[in-house]
LUMZALUM-133920 format. One record per residue: residue in one letter; x, y, z of N, C-alpha, C, O in turn. Coordinates in steps of 0.05 Angstrom, whole numbers, plus 5000, padded with zeros to 4 digits. Example, Ala and Ser with C-alpha at 12.3 -4.5 7.8 and 13.67 -1.06 7.14 Angstrom:
A526448865156524649105156526449345156528549345169 S525749555142527349795143525850015157526850235161 
This chain:
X433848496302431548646312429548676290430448786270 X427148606288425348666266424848926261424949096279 X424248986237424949286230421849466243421449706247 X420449276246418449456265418949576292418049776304 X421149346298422249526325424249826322424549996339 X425649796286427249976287425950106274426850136252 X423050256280422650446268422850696278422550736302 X423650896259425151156266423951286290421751336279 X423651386314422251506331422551926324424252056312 X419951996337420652306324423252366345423952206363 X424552636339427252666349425652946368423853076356 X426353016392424953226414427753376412429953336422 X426653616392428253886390429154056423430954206431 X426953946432426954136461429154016482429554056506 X429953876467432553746489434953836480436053736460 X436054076496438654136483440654186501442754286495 X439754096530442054166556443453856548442553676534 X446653896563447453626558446653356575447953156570 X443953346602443353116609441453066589441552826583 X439453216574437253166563438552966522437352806507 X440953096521441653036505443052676499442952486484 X444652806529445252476528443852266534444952046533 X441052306544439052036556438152046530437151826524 X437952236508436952136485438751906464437951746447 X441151966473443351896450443351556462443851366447 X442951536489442951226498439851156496439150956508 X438451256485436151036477435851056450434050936439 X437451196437438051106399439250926398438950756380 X441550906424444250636421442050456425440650356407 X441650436448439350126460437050126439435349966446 X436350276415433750126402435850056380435049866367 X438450156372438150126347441450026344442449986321 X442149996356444449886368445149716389447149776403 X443449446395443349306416445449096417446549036439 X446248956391448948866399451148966388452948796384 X451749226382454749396380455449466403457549406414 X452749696418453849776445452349696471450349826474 X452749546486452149446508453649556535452149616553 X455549566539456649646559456550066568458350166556 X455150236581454250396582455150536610454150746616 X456950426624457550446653459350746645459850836623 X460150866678461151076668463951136659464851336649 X465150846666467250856664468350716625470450736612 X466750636623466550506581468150676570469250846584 X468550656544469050736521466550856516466751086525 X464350816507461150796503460251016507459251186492 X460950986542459351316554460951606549460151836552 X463851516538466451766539464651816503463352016496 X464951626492462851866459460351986471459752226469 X458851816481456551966492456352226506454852406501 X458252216524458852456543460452736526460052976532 X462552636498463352806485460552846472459152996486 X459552766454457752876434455753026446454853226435 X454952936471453053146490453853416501452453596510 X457053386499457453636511456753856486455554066488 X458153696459458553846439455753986435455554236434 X453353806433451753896435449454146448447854306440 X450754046479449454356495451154566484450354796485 X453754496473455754806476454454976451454055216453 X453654816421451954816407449555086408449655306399 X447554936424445755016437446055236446444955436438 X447655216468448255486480449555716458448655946459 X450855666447452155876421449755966408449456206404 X447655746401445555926384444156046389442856196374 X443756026422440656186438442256406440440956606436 X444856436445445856616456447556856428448557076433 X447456756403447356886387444057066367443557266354 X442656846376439356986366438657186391438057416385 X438657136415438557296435439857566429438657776424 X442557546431444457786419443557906384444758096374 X442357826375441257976351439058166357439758396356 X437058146362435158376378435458496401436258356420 X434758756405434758876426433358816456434158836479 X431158746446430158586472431158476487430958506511 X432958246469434358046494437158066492438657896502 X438058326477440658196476441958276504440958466516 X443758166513445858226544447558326546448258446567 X448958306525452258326526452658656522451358706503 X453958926532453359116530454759246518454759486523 X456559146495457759286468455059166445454759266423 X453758996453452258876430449359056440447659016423 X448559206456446359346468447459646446446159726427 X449859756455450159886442450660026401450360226387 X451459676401451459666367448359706354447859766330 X446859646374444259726363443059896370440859946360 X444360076394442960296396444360516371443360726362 X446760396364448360636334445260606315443860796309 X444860356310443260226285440860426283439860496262 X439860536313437260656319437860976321436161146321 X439961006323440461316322441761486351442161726356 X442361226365442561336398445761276390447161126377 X445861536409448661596420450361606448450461766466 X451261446445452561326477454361446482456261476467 X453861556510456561836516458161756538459861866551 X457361586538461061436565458561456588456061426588 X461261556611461261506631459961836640460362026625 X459161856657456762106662458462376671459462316693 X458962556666459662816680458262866703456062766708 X459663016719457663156737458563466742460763546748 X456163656738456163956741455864016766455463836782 X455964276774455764386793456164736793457964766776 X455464966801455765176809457265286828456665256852 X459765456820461065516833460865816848459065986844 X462665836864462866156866464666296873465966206891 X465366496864468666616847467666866856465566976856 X471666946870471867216880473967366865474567226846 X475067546865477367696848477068036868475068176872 X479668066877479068386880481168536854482868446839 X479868786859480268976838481169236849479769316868 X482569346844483269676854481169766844479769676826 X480869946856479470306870480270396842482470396830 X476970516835478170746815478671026820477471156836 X480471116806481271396815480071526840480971626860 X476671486826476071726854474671516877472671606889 X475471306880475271166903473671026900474070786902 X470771126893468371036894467970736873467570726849 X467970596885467370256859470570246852472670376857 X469569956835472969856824473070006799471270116786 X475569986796476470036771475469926744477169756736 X473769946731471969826712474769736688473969586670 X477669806686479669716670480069476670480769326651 X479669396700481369196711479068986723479968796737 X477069016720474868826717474768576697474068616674 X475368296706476368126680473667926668471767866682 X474167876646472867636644474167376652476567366646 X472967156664475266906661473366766640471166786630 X475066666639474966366607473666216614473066206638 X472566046593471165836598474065736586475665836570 X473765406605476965246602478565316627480665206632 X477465476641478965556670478665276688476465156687 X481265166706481164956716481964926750484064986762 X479764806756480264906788480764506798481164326782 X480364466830481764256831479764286863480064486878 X478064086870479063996899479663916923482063956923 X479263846941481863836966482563516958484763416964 X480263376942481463046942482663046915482962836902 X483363306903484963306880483463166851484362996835 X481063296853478663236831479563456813480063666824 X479763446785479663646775476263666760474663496754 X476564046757473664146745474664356729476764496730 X472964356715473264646679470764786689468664716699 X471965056681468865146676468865156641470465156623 X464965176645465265096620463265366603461965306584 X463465596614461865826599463766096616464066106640 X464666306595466766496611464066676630461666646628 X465266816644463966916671466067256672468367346673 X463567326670463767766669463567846708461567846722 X465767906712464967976736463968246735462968326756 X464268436712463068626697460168686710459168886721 X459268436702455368436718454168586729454368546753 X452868756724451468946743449968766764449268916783 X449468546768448468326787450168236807449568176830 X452568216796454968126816455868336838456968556834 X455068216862455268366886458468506887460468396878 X458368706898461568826898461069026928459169176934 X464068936948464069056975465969126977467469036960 X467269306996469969396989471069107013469968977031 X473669117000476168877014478168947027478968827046 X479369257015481369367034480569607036479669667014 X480569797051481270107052484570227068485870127086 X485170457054487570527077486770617091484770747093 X489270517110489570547140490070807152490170797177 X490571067141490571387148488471437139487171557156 X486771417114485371507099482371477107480871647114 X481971127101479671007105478370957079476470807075 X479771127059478671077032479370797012481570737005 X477070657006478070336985479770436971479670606953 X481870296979483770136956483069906928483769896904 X480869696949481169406935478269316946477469336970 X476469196915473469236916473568866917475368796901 X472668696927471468456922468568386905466668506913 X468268246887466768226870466467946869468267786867 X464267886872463167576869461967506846460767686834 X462167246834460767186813460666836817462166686831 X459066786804458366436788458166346765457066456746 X459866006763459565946737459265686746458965576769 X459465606724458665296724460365126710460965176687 X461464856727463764756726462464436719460264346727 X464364336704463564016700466463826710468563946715 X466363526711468063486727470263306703469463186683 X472963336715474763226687476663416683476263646691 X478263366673481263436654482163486632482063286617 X483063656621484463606588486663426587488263386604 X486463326566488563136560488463206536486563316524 X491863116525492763076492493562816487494862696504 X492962736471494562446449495562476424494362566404 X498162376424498362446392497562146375498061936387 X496562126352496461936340497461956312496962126295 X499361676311501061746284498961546267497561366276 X499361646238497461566220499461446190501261546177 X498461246189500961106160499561206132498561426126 X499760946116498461026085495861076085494861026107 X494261156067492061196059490260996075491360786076 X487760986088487060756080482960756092482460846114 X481860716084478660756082477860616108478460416121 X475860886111474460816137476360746162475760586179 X478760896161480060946185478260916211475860986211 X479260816228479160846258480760776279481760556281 X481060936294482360996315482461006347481161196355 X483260886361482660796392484761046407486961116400 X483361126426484161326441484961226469483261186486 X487561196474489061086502487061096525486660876535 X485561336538484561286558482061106558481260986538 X480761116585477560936582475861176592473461156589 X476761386602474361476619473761846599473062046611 X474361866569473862016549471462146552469761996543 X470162386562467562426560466562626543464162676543 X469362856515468562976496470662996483472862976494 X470363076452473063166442473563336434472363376414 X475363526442474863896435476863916404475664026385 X478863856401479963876377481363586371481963396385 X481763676341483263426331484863546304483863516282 X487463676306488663746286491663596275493463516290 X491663586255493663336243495563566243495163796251 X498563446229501663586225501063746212502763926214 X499263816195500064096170497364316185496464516173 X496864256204494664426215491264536207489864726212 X491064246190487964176181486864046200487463816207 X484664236213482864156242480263896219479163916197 X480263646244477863516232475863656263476163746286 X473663566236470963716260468963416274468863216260 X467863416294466563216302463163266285462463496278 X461863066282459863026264458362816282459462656296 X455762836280453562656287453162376261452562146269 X453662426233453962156225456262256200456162496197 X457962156186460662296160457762326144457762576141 X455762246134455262416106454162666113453062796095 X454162816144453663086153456263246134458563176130 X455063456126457463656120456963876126458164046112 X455263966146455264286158455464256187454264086199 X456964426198456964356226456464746237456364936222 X456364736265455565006283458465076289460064906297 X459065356285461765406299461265586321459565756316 X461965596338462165946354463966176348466466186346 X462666296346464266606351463866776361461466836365 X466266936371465867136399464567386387465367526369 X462167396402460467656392462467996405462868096427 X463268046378463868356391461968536407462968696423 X459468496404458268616419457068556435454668616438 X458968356458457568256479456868476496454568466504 X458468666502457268926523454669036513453469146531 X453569046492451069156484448768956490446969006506 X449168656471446868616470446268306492444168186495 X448668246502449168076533449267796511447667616517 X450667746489450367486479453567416468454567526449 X454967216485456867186484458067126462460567136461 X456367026438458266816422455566846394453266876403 X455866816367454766836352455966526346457966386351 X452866496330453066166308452666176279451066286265 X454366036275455266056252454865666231454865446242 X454665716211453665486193457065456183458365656183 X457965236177460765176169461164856157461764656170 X460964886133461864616109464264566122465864716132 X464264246121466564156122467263886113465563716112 X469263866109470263576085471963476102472563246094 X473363546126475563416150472763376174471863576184 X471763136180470063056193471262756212473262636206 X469962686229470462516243467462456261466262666267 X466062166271464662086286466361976312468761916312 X464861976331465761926355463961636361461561636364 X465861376361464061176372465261056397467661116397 X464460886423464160826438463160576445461360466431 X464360466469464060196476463660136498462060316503 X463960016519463860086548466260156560466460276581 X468360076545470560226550472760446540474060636550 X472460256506473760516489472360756480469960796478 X474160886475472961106453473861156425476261216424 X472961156406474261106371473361396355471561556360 X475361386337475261706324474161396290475461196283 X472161486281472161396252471961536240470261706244 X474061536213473561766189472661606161473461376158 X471261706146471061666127472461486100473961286103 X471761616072473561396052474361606038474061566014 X475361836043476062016012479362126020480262196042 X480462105997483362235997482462505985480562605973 X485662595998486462876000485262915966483263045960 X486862775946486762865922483762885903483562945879 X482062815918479662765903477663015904476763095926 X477163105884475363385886472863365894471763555905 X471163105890468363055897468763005933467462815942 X469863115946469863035975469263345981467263395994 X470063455976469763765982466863815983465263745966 X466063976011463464106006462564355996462864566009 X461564335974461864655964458364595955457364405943 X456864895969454364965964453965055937451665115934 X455265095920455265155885453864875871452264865852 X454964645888455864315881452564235879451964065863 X449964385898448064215902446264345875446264575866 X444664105866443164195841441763915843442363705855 X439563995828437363785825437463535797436763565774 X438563295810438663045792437163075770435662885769 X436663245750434963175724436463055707436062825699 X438263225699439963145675438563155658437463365651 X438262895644436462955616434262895613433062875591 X433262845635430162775644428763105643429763325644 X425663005641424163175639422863195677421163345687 X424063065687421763075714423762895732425262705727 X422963045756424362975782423062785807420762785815 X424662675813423462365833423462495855425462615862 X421262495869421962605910423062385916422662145914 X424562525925426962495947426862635970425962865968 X427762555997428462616032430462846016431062845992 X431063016036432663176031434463226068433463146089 X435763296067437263346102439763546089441763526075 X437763816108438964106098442064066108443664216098 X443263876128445963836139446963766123449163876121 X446363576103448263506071446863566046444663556036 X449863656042449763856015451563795989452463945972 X451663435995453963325975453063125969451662985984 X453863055943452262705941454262585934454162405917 X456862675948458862395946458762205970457862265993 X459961945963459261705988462661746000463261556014 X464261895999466561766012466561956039468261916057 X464862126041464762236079466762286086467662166106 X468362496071470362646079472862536077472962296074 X475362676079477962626081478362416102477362396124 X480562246089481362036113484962216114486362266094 X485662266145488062326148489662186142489161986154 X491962156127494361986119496262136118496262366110 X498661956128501861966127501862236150503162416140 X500962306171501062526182500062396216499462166221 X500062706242500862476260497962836273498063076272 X495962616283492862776292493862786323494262596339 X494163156328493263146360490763186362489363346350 X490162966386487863026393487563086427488662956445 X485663336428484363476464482763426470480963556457 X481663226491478863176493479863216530481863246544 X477163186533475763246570475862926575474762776559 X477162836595477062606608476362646642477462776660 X472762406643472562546673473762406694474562176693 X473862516707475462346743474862036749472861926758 X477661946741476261606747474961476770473961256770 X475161686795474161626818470561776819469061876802 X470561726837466761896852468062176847470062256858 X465962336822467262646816464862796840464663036835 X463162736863461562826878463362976898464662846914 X463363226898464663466923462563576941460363656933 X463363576971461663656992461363926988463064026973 X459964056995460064386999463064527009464064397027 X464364747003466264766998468964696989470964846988 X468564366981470764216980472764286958475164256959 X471064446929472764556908473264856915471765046914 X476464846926476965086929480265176922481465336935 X481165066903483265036890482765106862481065016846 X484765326858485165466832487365296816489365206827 X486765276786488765006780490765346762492365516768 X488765226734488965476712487065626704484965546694 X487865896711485266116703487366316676489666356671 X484666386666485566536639483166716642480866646642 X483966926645482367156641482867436620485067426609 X481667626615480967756590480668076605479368146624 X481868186592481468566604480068656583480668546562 X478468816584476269006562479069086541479469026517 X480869296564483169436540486069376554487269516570 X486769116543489369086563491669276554493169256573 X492469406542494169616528494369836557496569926565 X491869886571492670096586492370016612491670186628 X492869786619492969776646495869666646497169546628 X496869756677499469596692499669316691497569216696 X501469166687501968906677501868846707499868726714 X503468896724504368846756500868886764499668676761 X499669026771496969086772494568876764492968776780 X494868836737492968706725494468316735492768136736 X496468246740498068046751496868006769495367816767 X496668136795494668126819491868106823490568006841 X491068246799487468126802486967926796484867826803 X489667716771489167436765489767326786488267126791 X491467376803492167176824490667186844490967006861 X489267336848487767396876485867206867485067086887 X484467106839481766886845481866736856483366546853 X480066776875479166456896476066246885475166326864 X475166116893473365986879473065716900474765556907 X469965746908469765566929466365426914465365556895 X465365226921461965126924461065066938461164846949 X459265346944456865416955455565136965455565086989 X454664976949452464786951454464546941456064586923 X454264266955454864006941453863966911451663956901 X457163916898455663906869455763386865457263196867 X453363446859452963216862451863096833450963266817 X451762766822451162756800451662506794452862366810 X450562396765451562026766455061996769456962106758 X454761766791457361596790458161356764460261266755 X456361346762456860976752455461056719453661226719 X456360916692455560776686452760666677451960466689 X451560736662448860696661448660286658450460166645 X447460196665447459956658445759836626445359986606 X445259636627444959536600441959546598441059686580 X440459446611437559596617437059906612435760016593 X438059996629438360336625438760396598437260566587 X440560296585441160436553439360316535439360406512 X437460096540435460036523434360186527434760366511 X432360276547430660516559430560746543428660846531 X433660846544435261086536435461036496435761206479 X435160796492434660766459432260746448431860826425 X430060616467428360636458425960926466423560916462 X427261136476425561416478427261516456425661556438 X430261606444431661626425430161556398429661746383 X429661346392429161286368426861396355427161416331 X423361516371421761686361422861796354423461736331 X423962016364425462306359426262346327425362536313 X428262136318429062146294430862456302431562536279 X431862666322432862856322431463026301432963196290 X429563026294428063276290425163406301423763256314 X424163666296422363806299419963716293419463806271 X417663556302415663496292413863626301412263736285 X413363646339411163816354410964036352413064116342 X409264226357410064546376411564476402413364626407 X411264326417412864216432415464246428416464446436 X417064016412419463946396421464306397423364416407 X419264356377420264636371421164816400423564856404 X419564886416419564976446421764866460423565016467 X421964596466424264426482426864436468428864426482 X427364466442429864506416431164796426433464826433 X429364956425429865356431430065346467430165576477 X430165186482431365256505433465046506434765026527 X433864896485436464736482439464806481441664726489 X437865076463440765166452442665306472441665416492 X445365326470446865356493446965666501447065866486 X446765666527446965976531449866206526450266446529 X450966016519453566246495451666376465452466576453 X449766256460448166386444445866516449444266556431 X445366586473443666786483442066666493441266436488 X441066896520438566616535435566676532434766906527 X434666566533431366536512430666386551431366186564 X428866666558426766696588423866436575422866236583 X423766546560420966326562419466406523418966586508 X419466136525418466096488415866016487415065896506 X414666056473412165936469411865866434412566046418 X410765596423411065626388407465516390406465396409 X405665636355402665696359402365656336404265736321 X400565566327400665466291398365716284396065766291 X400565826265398966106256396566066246396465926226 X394366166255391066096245390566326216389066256198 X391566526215391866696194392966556162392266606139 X395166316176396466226148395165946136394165766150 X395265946104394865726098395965436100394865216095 X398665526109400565296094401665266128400465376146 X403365136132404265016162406465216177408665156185 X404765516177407065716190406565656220404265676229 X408565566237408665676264410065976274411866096263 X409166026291408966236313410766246331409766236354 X413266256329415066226365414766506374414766686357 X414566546396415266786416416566676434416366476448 X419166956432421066886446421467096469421267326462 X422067036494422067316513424967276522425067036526 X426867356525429267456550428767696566426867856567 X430567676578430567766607433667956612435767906600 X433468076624435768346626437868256640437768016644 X440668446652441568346679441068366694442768276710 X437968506709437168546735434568356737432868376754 X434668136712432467916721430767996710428967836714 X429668246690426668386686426468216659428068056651 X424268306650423468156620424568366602424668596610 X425568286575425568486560425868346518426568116513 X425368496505424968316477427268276471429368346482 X426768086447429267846451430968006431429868106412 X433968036435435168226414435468076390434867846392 X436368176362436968136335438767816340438367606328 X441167886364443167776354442567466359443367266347 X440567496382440167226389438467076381438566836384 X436267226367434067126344435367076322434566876311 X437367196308439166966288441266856292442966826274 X441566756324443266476332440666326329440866146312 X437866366342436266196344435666056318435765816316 X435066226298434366186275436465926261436265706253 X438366116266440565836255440465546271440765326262 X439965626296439765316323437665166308438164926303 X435165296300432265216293433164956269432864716273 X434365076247434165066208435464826219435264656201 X437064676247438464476242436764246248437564026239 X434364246260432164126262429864066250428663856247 X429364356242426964366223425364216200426464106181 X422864226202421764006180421464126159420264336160 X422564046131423764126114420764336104421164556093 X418264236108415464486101414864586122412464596126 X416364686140415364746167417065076160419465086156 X415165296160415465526160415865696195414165686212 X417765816196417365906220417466166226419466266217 X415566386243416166656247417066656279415866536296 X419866836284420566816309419867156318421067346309 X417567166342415767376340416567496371417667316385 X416167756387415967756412413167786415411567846397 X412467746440410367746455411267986475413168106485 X407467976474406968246490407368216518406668006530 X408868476533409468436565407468536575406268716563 X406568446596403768656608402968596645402068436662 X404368926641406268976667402669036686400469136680 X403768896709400468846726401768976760404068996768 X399869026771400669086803398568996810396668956795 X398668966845396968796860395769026882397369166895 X393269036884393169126909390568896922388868766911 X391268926951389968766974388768916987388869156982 X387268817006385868837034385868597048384768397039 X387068607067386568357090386068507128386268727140 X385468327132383868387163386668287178388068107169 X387268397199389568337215387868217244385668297250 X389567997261388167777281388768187297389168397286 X388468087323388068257348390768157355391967937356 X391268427361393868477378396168427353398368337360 X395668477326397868397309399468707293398168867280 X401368727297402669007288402169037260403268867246 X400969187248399369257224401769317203401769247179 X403769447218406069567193408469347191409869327171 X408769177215409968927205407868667184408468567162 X405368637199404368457177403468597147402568437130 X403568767143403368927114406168897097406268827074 X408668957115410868727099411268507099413268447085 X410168317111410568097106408867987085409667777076 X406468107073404768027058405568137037405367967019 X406568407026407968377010410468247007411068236983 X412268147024414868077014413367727007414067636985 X411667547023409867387010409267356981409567146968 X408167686971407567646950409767626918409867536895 X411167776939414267856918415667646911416467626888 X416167366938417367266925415666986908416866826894 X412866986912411666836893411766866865412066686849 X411267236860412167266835414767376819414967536801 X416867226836419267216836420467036801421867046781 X419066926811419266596784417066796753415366976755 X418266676729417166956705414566766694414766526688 X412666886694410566766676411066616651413066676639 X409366416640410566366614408866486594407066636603 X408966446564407866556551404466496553404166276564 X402166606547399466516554398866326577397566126573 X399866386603399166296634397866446640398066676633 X396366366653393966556664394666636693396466486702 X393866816711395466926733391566796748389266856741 X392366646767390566546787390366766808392466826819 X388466876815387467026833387066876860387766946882 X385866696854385966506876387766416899387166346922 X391266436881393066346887393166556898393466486921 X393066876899393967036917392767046943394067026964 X389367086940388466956967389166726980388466717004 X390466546972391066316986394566406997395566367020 X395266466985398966596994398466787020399466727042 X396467057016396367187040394967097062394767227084 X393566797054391866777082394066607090393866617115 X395866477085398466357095400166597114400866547137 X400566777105401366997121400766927155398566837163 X403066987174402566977196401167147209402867267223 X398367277216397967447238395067597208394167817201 X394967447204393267527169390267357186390967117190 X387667407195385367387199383867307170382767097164 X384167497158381667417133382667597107383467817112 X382567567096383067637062380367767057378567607057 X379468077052377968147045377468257018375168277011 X379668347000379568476976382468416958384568496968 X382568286934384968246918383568366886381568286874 X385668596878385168706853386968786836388968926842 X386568706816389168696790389468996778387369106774 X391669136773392469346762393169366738393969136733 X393469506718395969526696397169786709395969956722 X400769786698401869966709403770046686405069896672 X403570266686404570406663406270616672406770656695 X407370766650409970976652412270926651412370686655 X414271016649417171016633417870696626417770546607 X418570706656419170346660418470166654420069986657 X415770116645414269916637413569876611414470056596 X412169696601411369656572410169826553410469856529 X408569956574406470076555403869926546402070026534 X404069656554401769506544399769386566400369216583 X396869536559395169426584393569226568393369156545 X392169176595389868926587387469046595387669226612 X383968956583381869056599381568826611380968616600 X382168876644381668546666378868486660377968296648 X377668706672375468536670373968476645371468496646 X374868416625374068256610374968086601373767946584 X377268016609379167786614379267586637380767386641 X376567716658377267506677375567266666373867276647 X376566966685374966766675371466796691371266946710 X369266656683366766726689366466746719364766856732 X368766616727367166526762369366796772369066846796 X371466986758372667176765375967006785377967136792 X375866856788378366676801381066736785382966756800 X381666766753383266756750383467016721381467056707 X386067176716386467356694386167206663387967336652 X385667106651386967046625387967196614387367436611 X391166956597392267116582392167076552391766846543 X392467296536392067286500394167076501395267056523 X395066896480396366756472399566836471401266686482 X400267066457401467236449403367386464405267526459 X401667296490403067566520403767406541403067166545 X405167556558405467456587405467636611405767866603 X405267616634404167746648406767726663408267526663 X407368086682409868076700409068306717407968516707 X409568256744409668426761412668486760414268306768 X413468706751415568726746416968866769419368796771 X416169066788418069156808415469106846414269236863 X415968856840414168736869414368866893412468796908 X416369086906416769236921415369546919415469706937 X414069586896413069846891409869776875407869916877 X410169526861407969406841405569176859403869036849 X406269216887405069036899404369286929406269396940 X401569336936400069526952398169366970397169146964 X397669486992395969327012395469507031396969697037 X392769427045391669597073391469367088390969147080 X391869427110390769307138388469467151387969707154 X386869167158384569367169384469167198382969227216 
């Protein structure tokens, strides 16, 4: 063949399936190989290399699209490899979905002495960890303890005697809130020493892990990443009867740590690189000091108030010892229950104010009497988030970085925190105009047991405080302030149609109004005037809206703090404004809400 015929032709990268490959490989043979290979049929020698080297080729091909694909998030498919990069980005993949729901729980109680109400002795708390079950044999925890104590919790009598007529036995209702799942234990035995331990946990359907304590009874703590070394503990506030806050928070170093990672099916405990014997693993706040040494001047550096050590081995790795571990595993089936369907008591643990002086036989019967049924279908994800979904779910994750940046941030963080640490009615955070430097402003309001507003106590402004410091931007100053309550009443005039009973539509317009302002103002909302004329002309048997006017109401019960309306209204008079600082409450809508019929 003259070498002009065999000149090299360019090679087409874009052919990498195996027909595209092999029509290329038989016109390299036929230009450049015309009398070695001639015979091309399918049955040759000829076409069997052709047909191998082509396959090899697409399989090739396919391996590499399908490994560059799986390197970025965009395209990758495969949904342990979606997840390896949502770790990379800071997202945390929590299995398979819980589902909550609200329950509602009965208990009777003996008659106290003089008949009248139960016996306030024998009034229990139950536990959070109480486990009910049911009729398709679903199990549920509750997961926050429940005071039937409550001045809110309805109480009717259940028995009286039969000569007498006088209660014996008071029924008392209450609600908590249940998630769906089981405790389970595993023991896992652990050999020599050895770095960056990790560990696979028998079941698939793992959805938290409550403890993890090895043979000599050193608890490891769960951690968001090992070089964390402070974690939140709870503790039971002694003075939950005073100030209604179940549980104080607490800051707690720790050098026995563990991460929780996940896959689509497993779940893994990873620990760290440090042995028992090594003193730089320990977190000790004495330990933190500023890198000078023998330098005259210091380099900025990030700082992350959660670590307080600058060793790299991230805690104790457990060796030669055997870790139980308790985690919540949820229902491998649909955890969704119809309305009444959970009505099975599994295990309840409940709590007496002073168990010393009540009857054992006595106090035996008010545990056993709990019943516990739901009100309402507790309903919630089944499945699984898919692989789409958790990109979604990584890429709103990754702004965040888990800290405080907005007034926003700050606001959404403080109604985050769990209500075992007190409940925070409505926050508002305001960048102090007084300060120079980047002080914010939170105001925090709670609310009583009969629903009213009231300032936020000590105990729960330094749970907050501590909830806050775990977020916070390291120059971000914060004052946690109350806001002013400012107690308002309503009075009306409306025109009644003909032929409409004046003393029935006068309650209906107030109970109208009552339960609109049923729901609590937030901090600086302004109260729409408008909206009340529009509520009472809704009223049935209501003609015309002739007069709506704003009150302050003062004396014992109330704040003490008024407003001048009218200089607060807006120009066109439609709506109240409020100072920044305050919030507005009709606080007793049955006495704080007035009206004529004309």
């Amino acid at each position: 063949m003259p070498n002009e015929q065999k000149k090299i032709i360019p090679i087409d990268y874009t052919h990498r399936d195996f027909q595209s490959i092999r029509n290329d490989l038989i016109q390299i043979a036929e230009r450049f190989y015309p009398d070695s290979f001639q015979d091309f049929s399918e049955g040759s020698f000829g076409a069997l290399m052709l047909d191998a080297v082509a396959y090899v080729g697409d399989q090739l091909s396919f391996y590499l699209d399908y490994n560059v694909n799986e390197t970025f998030l965009d395209t990758a498919y495969q949904y342990n490899n979606v997840l390896r990069h949502g770790r990379i980005l800071g997202y945390k993949y929590t299995g398979r979905a819980s589902t909550y729901g609200r329950v509602a729980m009965y208990v009777l109680v003996p008659a106290s002495t003089t008949g009248i109400g139960p016996d306030d002795n024998y009034i229990p708390i139950l536990k959070l960890g109480s486990r009910f079950t049911s009729q398709n044999g679903l199990g549920f925890i509750l997961t926050e303890n429940v005071d039937f104590g409550d001045p809110q919790n309805p109480v009717v009598v259940a028995r009286a005697d039969a000569s007498t007529g006088a209660p014996t036995q008071y029924a008392i209702k209450a609600y908590g809130t249940v998630v769906s799942g089981e405790f389970r234990e595993q023991r896992l035995t652990v050999g020599g020493y050895q770095r960056f331990l990790r560990l696979r946990l028998s079941s698939n359907n793992v959805a938290e892990i409550i403890t993890v304590i090895d043979s000599e009874g050193n608890e490891y703590y769960e951690v968001d990443y090992l070089s964390q070394d402070m974690v939140y503990k709870e503790i039971s506030n002694k003075n939950f009867r005073e100030d209604n806050v179940p549980s104080v928070i607490k800051p707690y170093l720790v050098s026995r740590k563990f991460i929780v990672q996940r896959d689509r099916v497993n779940t893994f405990l990873q620990f760290g690189s440090g042995k028992s014997d090594e003193t730089n693993v320990v977190a000790e706040p004495q330990t933190v000091a500023i890198n000078a040494f023998a330098r005259d001047y210091v380099t900025d550096s990030t700082f992350d108030p959660t670590r307080l050590t600058k060793n790299e081995s991230f805690g104790y790795v457990p060796a030669n010892t055997t870790l139980t571990v308790v985690y919540r595993a949820t229902n491998p089936t649909n955890s969704n229950t119809a309305a009444g369907a959970l009505n099975g008591v599994g295990d309840a643990t409940m709590e007496f104010a002073d168990q010393l002086v009540l009857v054992d036989s006595t106090a035996q019967e008010v545990i056993s009497s709990l019943e516990v049924t739901n009100e309402e279908p507790i309903m919630g994800s089944v499945s699984q988030p898919s692989s789409t979904e958790v990109k979604r779910r990584i890429y709103d994750t990754f702004p965040t970085q888990n800290r405080a940046v907005t007034q926003a941030d700050y606001e959404n963080i403080a109604y985050r925190m769990p209500a075992s640490f007190g409940s925070i009615k409505r926050c508002s955070v305001q960048k102090d105009a007084d300060s120079l430097k980047r002080n914010l402003n939170m105001y925090v309001i709670s609310e009583d047991s009969f629903g009213k507003l009231i300032q936020t106590n000590s105990t729960i402004k330094n749970n907050l405080k501590i909830w806050l410091n775990q977020y916070r931007m390291i120059n971000d100053t914060i004052d946690i302030l109350d806001p002013y309550i400012i107690n308002l009443g309503v009075e009306f005039v409306v025109k009644a149609a003909t032929g409409v009973d004046k003393y029935s539509l006068l309650d209906r317009c107030i109970a109208a109004l009552g339960t609109k302002f049923t729901t609590a103002f937030y901090i600086g909302e302004p109260l729409y005037i408008s909206d009340i004329y529009q509520e009472l002309k809704e009223v049935t048997g209501v003609l015309d809206v002739m007069k709506v006017m704003l009150t302050n109401k003062g004396g014992a019960n109330y704040s003490g703090v008024e407003i001048i309306i009218n200089d607060n209204l807006s120009p066109d008079g439609t709506y109240l404004i409020a100072p920044k600082n305050a919030l507005f409450e009709i606080k007793y809508p049955a006495t704080d809400i007035t009206g004529k019929i004309r």
